[in-house]
Biopython code that builds the backbone (N, CA, C, O; Angstrom):
import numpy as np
from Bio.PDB.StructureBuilder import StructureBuilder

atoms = [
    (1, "UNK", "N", (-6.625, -4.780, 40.795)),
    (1, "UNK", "CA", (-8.042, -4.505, 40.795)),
    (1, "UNK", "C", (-8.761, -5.688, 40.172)),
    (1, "UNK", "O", (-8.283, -6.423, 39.308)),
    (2, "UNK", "N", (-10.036, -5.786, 40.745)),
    (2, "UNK", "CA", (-10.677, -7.035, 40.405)),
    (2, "UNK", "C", (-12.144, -6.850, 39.890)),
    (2, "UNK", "O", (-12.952, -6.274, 40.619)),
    (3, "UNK", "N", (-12.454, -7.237, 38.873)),
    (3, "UNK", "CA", (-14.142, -7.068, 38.740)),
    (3, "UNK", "C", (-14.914, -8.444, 38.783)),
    (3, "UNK", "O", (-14.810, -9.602, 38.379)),
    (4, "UNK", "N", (-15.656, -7.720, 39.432)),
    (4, "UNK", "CA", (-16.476, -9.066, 40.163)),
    (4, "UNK", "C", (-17.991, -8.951, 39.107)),
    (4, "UNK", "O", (-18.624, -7.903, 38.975)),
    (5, "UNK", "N", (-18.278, -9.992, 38.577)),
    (5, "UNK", "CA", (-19.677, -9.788, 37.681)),
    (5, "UNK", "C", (-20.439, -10.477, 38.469)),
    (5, "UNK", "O", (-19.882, -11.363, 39.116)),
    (6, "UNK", "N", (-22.310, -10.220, 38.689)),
    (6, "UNK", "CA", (-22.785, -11.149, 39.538)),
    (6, "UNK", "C", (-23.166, -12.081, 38.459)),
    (6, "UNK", "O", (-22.802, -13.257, 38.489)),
    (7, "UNK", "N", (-23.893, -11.590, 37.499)),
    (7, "UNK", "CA", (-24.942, -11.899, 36.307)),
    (7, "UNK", "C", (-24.113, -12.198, 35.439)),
    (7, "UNK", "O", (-24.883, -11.354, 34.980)),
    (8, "UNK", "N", (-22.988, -12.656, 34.378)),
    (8, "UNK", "CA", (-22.864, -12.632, 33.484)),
    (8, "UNK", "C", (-23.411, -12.866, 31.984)),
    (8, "UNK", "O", (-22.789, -12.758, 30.927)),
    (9, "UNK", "N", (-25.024, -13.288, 32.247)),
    (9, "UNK", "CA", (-25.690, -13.809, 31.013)),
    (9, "UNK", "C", (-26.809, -12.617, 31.071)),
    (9, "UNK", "O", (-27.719, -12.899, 31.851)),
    (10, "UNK", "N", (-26.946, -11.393, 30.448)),
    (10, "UNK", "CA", (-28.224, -10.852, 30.274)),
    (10, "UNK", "C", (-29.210, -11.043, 29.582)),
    (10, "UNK", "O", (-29.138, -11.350, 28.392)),
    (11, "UNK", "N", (-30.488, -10.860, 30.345)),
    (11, "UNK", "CA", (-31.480, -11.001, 30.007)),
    (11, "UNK", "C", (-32.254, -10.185, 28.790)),
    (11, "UNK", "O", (-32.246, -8.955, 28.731)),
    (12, "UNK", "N", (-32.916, -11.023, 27.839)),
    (12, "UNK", "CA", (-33.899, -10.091, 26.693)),
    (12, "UNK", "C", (-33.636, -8.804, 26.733)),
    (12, "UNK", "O", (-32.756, -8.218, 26.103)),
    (13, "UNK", "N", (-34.927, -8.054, 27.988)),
    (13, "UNK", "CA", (-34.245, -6.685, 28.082)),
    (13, "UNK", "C", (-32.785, -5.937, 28.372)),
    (13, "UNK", "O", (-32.552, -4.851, 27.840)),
    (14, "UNK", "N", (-32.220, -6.313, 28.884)),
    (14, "UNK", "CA", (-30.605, -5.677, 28.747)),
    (14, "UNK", "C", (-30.391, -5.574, 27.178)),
    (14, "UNK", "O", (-30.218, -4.598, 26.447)),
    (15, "UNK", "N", (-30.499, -7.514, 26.822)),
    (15, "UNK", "CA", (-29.645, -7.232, 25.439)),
    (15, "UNK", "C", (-30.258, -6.045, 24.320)),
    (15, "UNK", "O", (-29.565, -5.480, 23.474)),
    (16, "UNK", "N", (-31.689, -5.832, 24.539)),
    (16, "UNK", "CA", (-32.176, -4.834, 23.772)),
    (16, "UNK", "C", (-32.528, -3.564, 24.591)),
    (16, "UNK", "O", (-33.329, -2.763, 24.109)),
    (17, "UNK", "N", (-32.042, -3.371, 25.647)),
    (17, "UNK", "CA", (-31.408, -1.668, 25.659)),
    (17, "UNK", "C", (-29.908, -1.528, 25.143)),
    (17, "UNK", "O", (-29.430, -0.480, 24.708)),
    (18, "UNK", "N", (-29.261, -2.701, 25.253)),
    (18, "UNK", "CA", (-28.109, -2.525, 24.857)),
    (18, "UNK", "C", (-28.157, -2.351, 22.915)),
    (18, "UNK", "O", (-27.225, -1.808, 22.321)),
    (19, "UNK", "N", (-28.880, -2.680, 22.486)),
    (19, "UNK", "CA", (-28.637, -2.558, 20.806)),
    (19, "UNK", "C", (-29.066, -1.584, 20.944)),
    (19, "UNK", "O", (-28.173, -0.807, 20.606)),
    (20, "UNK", "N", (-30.161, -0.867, 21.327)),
    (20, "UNK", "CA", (-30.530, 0.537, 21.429)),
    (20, "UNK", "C", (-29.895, 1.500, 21.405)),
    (20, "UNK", "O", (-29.952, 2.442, 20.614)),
    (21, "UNK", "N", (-28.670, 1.189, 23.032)),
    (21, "UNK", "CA", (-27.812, 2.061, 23.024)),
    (21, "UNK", "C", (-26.820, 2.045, 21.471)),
    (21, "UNK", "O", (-26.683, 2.835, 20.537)),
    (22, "UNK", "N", (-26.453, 1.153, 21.702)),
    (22, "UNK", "CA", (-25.121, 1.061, 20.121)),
    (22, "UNK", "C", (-25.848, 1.701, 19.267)),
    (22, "UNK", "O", (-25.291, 2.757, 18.969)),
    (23, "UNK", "N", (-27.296, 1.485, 18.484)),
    (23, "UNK", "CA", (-27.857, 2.522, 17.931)),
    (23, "UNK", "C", (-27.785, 3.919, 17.825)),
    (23, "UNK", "O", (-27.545, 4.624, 16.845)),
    (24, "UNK", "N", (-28.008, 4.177, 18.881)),
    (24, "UNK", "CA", (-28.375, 5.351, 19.221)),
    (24, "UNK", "C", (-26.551, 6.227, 19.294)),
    (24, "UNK", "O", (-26.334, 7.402, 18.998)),
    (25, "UNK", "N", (-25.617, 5.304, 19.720)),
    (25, "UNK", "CA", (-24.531, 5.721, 19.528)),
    (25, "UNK", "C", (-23.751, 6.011, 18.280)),
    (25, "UNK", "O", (-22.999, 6.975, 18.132)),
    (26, "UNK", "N", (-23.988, 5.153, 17.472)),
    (26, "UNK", "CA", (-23.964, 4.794, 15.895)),
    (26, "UNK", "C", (-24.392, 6.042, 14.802)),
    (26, "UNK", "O", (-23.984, 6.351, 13.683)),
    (27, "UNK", "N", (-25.349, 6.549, 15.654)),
    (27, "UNK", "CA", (-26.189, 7.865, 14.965)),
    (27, "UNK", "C", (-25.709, 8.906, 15.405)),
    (27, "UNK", "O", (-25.944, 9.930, 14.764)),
    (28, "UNK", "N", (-24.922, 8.991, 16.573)),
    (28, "UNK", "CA", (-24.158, 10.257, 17.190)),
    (28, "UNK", "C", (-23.292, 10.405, 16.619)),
    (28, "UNK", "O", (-23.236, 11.554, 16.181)),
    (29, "UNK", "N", (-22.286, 9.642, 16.283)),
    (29, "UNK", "CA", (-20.992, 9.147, 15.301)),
    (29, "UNK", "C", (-21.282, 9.981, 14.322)),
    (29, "UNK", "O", (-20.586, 10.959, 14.050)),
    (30, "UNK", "N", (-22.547, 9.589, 13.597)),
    (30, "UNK", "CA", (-22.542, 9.969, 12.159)),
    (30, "UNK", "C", (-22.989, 11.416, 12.091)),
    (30, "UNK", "O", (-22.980, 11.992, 11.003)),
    (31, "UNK", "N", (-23.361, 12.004, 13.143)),
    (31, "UNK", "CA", (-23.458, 13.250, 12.921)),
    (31, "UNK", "C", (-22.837, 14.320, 13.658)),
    (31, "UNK", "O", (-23.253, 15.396, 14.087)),
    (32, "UNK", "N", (-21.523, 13.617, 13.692)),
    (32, "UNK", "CA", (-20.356, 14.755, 14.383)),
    (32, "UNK", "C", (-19.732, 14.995, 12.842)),
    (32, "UNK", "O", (-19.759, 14.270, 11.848)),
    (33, "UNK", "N", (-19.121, 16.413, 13.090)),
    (33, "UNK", "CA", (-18.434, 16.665, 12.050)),
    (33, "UNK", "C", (-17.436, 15.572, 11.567)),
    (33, "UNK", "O", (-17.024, 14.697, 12.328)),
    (34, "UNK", "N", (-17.040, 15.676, 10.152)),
    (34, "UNK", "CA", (-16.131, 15.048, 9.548)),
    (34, "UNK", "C", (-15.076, 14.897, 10.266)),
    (34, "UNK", "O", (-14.954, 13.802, 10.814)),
    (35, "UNK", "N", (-14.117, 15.825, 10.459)),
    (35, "UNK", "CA", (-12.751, 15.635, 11.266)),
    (35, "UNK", "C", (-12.576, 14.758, 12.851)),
    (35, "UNK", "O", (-11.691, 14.163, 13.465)),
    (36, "UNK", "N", (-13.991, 15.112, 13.022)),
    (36, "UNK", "CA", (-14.055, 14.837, 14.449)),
    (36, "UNK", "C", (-14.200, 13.489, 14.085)),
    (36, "UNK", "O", (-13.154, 12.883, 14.314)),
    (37, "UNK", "N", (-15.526, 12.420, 13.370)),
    (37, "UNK", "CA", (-15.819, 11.244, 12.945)),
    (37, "UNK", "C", (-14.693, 10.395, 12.546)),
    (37, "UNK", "O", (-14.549, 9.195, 12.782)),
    (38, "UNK", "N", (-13.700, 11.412, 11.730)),
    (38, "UNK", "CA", (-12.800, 10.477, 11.559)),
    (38, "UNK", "C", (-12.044, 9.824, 12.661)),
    (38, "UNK", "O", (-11.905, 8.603, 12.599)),
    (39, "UNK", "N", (-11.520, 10.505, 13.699)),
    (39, "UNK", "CA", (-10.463, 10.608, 14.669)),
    (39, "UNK", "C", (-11.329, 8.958, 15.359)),
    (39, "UNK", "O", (-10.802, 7.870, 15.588)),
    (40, "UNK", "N", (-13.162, 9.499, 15.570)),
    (40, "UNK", "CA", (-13.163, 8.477, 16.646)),
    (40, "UNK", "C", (-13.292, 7.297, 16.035)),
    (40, "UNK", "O", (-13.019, 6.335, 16.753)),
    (41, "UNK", "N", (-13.652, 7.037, 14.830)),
    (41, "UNK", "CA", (-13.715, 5.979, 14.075)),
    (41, "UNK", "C", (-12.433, 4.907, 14.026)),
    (41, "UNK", "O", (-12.333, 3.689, 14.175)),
    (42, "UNK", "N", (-11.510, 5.992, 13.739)),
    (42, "UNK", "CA", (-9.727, 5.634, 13.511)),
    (42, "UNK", "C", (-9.565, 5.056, 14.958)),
    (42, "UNK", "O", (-8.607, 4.287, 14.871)),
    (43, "UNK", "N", (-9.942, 5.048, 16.002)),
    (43, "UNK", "CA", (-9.408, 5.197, 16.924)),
    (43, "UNK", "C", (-10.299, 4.455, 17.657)),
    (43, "UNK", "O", (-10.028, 4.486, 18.857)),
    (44, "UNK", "N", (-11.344, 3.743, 17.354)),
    (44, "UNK", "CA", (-12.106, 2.926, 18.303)),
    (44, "UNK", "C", (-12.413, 1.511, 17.420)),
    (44, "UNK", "O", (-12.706, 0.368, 17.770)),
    (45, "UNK", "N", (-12.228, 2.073, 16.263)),
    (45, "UNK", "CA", (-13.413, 0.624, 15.103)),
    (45, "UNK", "C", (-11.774, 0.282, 14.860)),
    (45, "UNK", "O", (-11.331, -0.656, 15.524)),
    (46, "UNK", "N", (-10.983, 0.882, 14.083)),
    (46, "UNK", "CA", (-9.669, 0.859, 13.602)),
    (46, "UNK", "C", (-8.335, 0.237, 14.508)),
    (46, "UNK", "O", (-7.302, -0.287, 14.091)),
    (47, "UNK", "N", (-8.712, 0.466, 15.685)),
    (47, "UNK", "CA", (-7.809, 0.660, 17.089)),
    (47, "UNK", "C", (-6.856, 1.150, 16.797)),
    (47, "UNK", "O", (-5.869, 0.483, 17.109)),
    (48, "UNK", "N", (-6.606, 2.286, 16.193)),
    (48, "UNK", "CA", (-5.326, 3.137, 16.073)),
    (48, "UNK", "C", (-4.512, 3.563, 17.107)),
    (48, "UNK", "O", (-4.834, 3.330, 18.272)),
    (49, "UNK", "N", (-3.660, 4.063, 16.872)),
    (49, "UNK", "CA", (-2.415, 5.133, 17.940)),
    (49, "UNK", "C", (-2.695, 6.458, 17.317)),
    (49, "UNK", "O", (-2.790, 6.752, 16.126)),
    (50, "UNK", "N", (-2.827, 7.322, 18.581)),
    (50, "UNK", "CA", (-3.257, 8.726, 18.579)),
    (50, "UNK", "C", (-1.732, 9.243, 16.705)),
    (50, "UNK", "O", (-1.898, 9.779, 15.609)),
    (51, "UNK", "N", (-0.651, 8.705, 17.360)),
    (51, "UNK", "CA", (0.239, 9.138, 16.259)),
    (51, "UNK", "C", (0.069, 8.513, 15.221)),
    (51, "UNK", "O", (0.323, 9.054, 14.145)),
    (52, "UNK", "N", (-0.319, 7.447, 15.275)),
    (52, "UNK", "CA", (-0.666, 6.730, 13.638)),
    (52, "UNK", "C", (-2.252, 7.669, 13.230)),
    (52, "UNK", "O", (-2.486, 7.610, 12.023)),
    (53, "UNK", "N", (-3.158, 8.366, 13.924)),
    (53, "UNK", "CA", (-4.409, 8.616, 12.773)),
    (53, "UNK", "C", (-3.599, 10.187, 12.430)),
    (53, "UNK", "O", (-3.688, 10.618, 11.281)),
    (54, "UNK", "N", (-2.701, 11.120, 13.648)),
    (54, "UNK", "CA", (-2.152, 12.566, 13.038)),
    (54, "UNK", "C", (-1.436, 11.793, 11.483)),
    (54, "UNK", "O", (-2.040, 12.271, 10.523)),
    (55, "UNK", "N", (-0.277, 10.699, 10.994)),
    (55, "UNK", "CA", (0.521, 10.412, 10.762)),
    (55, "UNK", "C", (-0.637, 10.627, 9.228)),
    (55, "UNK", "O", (-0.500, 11.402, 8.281)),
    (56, "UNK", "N", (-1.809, 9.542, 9.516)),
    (56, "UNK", "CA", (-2.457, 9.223, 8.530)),
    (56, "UNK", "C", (-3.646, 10.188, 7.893)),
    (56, "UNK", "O", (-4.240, 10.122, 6.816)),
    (57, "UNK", "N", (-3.757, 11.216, 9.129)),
    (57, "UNK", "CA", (-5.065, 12.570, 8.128)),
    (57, "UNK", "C", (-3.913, 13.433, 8.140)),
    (57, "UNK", "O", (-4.206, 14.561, 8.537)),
    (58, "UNK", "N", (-2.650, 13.275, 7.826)),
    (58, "UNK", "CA", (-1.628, 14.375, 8.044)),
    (58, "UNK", "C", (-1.876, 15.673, 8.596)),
    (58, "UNK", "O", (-1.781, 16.665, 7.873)),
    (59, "UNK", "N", (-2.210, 15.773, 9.909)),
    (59, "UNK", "CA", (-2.195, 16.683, 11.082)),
    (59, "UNK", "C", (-1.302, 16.667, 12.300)),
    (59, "UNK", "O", (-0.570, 15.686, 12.434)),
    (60, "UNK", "N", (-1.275, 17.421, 13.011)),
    (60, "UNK", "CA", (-0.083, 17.591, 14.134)),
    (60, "UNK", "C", (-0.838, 16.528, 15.256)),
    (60, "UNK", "O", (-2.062, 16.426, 15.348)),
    (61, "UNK", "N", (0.037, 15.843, 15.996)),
    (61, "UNK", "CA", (-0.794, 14.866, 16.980)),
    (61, "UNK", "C", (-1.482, 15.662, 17.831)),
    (61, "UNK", "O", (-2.599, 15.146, 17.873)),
    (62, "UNK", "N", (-1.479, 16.439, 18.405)),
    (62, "UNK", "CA", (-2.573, 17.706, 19.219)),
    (62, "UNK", "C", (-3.713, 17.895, 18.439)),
    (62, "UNK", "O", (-4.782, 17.815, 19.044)),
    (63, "UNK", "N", (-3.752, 18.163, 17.055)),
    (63, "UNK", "CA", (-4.673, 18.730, 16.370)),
    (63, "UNK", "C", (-5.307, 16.843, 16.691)),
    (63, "UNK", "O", (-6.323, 16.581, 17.335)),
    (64, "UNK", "N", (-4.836, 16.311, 16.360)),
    (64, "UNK", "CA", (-5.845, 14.382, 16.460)),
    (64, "UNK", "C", (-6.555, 14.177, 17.833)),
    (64, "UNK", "O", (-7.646, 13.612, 17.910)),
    (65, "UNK", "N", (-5.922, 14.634, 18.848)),
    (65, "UNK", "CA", (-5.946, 14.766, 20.167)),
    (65, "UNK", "C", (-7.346, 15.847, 20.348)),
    (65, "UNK", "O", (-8.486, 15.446, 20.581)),
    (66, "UNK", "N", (-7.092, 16.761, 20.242)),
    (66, "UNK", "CA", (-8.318, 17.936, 20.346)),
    (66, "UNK", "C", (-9.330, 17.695, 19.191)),
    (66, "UNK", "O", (-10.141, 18.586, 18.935)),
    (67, "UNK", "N", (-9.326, 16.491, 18.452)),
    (67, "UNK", "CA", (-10.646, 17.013, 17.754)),
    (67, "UNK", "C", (-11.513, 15.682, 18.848)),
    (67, "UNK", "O", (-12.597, 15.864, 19.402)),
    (68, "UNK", "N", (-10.574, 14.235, 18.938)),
    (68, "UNK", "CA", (-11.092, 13.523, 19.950)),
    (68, "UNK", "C", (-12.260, 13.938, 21.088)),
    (68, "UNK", "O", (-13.435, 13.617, 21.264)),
    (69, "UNK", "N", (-11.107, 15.005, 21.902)),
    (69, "UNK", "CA", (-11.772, 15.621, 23.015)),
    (69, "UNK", "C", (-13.004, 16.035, 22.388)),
    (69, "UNK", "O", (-14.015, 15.364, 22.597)),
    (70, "UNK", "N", (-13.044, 16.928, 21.739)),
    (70, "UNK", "CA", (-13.814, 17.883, 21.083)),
    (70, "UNK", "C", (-15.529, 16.690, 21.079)),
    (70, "UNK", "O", (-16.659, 16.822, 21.549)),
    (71, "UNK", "N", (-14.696, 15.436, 20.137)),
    (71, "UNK", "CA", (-15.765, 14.774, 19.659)),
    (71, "UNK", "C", (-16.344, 14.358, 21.003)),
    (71, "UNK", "O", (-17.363, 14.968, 21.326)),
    (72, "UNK", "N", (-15.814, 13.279, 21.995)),
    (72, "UNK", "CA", (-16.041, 13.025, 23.270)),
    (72, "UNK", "C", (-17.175, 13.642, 23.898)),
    (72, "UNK", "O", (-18.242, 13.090, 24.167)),
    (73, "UNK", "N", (-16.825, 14.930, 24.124)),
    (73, "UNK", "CA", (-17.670, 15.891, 24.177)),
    (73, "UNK", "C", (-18.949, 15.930, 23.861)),
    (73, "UNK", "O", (-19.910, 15.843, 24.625)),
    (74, "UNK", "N", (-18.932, 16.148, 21.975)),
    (74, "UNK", "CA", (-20.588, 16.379, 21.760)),
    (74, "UNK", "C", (-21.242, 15.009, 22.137)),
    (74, "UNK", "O", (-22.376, 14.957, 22.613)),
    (75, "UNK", "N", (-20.384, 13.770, 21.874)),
    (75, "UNK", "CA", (-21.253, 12.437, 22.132)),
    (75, "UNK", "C", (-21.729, 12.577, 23.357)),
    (75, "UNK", "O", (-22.950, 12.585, 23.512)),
    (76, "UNK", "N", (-20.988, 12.692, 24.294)),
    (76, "UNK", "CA", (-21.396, 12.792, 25.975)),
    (76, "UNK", "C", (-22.789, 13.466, 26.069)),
    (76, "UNK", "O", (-23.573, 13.098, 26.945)),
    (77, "UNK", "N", (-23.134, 14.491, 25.146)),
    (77, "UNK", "CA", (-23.849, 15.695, 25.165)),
    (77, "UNK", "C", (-25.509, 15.000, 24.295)),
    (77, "UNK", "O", (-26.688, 15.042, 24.647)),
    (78, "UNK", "N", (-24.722, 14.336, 22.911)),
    (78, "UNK", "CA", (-25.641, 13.808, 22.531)),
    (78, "UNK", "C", (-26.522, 12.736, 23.055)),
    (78, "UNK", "O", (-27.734, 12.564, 22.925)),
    (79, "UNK", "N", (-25.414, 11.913, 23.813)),
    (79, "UNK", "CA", (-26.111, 10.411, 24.824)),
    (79, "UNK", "C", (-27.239, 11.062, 25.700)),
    (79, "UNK", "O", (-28.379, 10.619, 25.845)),
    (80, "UNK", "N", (-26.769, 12.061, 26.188)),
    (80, "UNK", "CA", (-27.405, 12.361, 27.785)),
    (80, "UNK", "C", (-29.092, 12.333, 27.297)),
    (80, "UNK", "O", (-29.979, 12.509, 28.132)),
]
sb = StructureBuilder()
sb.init_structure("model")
sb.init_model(0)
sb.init_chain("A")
sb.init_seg("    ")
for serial, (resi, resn, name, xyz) in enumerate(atoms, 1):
    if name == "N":
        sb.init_residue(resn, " ", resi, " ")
    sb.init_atom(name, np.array(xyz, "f"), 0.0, 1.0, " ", f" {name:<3s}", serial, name[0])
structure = sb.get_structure()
């Protein structure tokens, strides 16, 4: 598979809908529950393994797994 970019240099406006967005994402983060915040934090800022964040909030890897989903979820919910 191949991705083809036409534009690679964006313009003013892109780059500031784009901080917007990260903003605005940044603030979703912070107001998901604790368990959930941790998982996506561990796991996106951190670049963890699903078994290294169960290993490290000592939980079962399902329980790390379902709070993910869980979180996924409200963000999807919160973006829209």
């Amino acid at each position: 598979m191949r991705l083809v970019v036409e534009d690679a240099s964006p313009d003013a406006s892109d780059r500031h809908s784009g901080d917007e967005q990260c903003v605005k994402l940044r603030r979703a983060i912070d107001r998901l529950p604790e368990a959930q915040r941790q998982v996506v934090l561990l796991r996106y800022y951190s670049g963890l393994k699903f078994v290294e964040i169960a290993e490290l909030l000592g939980c079962p890897l399902n329980t790390a797994l379902g709070r993910m989903h869980k979180a996924m979820l409200k963000l999807k919910q919160m973006m829209d």
